[in-house]
DRENRO-276472 format. One record per residue: x, y, z of N, C-alpha, C, O, CB in turn. Coordinates in pm, whole numbers, plus 32768, in hexadecimal, padded with zeros to 4 digits. Each point is the difference from the previous one (the first is absolute). Glycine has a CB too. Example, Ala and Ser with C-alpha at 12.3 -4.5 7.8 and 13.67 -1.06 7.14 Angstrom:
BEGIN
85277DC7830C7FA780778000805A8078800080687FFE80427EDB7F8D803B;809A80DE7F3B8052807780067FB3806D80498033806F801180437F527F18;
//
This chain:
BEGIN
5607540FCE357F837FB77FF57FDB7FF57F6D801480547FA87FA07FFB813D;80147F3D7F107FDB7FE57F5F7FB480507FE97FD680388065803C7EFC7F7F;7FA681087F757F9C7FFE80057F967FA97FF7801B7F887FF1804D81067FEE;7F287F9580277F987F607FE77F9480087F9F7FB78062800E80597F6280E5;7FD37FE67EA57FB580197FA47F777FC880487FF07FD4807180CD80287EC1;7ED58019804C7F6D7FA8801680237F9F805C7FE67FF380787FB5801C7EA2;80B77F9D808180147F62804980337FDB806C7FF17F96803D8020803F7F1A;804280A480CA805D7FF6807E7F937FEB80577FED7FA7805380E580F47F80;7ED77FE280047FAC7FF3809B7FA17F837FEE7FC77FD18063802981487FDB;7FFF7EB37F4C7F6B7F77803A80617F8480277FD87F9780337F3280987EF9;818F7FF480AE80547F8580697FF3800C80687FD67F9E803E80C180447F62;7F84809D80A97FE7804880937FA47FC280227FF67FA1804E804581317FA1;7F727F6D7FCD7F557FE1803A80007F6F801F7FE57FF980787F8D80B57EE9;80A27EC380667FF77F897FFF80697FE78036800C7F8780147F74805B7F4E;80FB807680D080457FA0808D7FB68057806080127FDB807481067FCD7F4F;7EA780AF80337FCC802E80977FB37FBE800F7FF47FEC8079802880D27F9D;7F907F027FA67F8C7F88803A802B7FA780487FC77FDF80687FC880287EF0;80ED7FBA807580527F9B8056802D8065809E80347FBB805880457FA67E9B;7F77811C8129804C800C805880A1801D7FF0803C801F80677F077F607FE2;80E5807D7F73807C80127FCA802E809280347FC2805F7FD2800B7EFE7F5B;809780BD812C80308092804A801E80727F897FCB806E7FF580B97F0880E5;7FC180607EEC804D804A7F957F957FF67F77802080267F9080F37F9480DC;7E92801D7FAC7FC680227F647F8C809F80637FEA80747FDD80037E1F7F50;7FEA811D814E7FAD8068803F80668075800E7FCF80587FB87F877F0280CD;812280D77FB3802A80857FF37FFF80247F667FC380607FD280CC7F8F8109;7FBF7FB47ED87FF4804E7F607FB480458005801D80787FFD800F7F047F83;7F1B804A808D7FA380347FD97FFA808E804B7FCD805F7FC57FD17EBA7FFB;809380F780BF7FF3806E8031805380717FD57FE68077800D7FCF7F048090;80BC80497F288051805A7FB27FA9803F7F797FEE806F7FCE80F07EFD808B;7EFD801B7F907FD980647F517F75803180207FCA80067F9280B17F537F93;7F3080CC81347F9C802B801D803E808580357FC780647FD37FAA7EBE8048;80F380F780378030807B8034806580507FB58037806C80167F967F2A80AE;803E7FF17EBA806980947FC47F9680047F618018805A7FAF814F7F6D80C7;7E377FDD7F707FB57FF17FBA80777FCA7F2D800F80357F927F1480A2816A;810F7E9E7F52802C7F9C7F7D7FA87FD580027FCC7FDC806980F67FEC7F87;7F15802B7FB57F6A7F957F9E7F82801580457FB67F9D7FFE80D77F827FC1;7F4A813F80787FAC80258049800780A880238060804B800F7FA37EB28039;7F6D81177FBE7FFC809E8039803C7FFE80B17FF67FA580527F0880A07EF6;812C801680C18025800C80977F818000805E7F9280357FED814180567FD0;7F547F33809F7F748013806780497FDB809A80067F8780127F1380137F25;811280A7811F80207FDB80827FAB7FBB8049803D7FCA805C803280DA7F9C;7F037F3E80097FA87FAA805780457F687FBB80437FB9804C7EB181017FDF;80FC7F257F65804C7F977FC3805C7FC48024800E7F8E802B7FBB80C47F5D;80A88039805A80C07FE0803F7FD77FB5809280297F94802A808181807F74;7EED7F5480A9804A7FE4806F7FA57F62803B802F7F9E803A802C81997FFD;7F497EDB7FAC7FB37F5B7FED80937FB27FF9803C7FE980697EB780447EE6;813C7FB38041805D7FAF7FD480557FE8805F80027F9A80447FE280A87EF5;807A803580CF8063800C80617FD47FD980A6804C7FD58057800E80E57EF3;7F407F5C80BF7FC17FE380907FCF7F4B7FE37FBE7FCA80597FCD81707FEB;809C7E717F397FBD7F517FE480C28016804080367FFF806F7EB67F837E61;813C808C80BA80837FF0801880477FF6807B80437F9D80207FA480BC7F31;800480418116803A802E807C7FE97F5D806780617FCF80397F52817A7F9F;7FBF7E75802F7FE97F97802180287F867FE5800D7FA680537F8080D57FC0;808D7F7E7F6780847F8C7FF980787FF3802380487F9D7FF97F6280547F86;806D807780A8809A80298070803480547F9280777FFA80207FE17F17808B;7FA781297F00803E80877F7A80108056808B7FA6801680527FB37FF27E7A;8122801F8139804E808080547FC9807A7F967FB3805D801681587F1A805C;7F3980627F198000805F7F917F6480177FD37FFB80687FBE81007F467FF1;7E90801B805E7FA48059800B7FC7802580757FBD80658013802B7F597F35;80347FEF81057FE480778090801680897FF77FA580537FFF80A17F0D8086;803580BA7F75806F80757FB97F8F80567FC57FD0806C802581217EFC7F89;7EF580467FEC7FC880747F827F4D801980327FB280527FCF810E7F357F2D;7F2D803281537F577FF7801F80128088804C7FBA80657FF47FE87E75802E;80E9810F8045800480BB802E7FF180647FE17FC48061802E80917F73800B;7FF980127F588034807B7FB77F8D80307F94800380777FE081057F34803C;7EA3800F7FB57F89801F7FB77F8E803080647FB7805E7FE3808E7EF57F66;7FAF805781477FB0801980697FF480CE7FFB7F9F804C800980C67E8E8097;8038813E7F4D7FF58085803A7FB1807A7F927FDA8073801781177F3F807E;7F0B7FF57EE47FC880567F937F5C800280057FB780497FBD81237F7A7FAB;7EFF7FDD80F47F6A7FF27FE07FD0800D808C804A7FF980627FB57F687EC4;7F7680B480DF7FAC805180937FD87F51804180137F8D7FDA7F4781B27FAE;806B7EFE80DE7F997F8A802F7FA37FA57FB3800C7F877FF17FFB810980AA;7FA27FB87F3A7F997FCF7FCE80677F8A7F777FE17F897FF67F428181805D;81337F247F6A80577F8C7F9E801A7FA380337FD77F907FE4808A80E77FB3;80027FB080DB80437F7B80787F847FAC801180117F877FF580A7810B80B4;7EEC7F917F6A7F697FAF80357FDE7F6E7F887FF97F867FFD7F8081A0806A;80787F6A7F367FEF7F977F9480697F947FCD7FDA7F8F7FE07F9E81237FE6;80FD7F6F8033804A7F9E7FC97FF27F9C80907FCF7F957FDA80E281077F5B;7F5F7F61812D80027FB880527F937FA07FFA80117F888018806781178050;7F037F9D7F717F967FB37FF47FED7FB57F867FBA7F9C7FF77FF580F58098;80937FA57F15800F7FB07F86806C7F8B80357FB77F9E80068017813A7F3C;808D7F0A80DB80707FAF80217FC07FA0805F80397F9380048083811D7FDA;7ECE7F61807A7FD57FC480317FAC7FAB7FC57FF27F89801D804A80FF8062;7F7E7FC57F197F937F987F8F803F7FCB7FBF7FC17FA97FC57F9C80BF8019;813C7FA07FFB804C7FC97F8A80247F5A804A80097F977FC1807381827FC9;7F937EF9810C802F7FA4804A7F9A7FAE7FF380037F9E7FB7808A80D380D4;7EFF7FB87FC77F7C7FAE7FD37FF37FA67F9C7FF37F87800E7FBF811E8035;80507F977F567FBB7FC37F8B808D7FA27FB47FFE7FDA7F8B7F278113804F;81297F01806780427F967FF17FFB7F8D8049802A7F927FDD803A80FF7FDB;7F5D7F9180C17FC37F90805B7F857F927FDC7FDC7FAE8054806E810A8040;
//
């Protein structure tokens, strides 16, 4: 995996607006191993859970595997964030 600078991620960021699968896991990548960003699993897994919905196997995968590092109350939130992220593109 690359690493990703500043810029990497405000490319990310501006294909995830489009919806774009693979810019949304990136982002979940560099939020969970923390490239160009502090680590935050409510984030990763936000991402990985935009992604998991565009059909990404590979963050489904990883939405698990982070799922198991964080409690309820996280799962809640990122879920509810992913839900406002959806929103407010509407």
């Amino acid at each position: 995996m690359a690493l990703l600078d500043f810029n990497g991620i405000s490319h990310c960021e501006a294909e995830a607006l489009k919806g774009e699968p693979n810019a949304l896991y990136t982002l979940g990548l560099a939020y969970c191993t923390g490239q160009g960003v502090s680590i935050d699993l409510v984030a990763a897994h936000k991402w990985f859970n935009l992604a998991a919905m565009q059909g990404s196997r590979e963050a489904r995968d990883m939405r698990g595997e982070i799922s198991q590092e964080m409690n309820a109350i996280q799962i809640a939130e990122a879920q509810r964030q992913a839900r406002e992220w959806l929103a407010s593109r509407h």
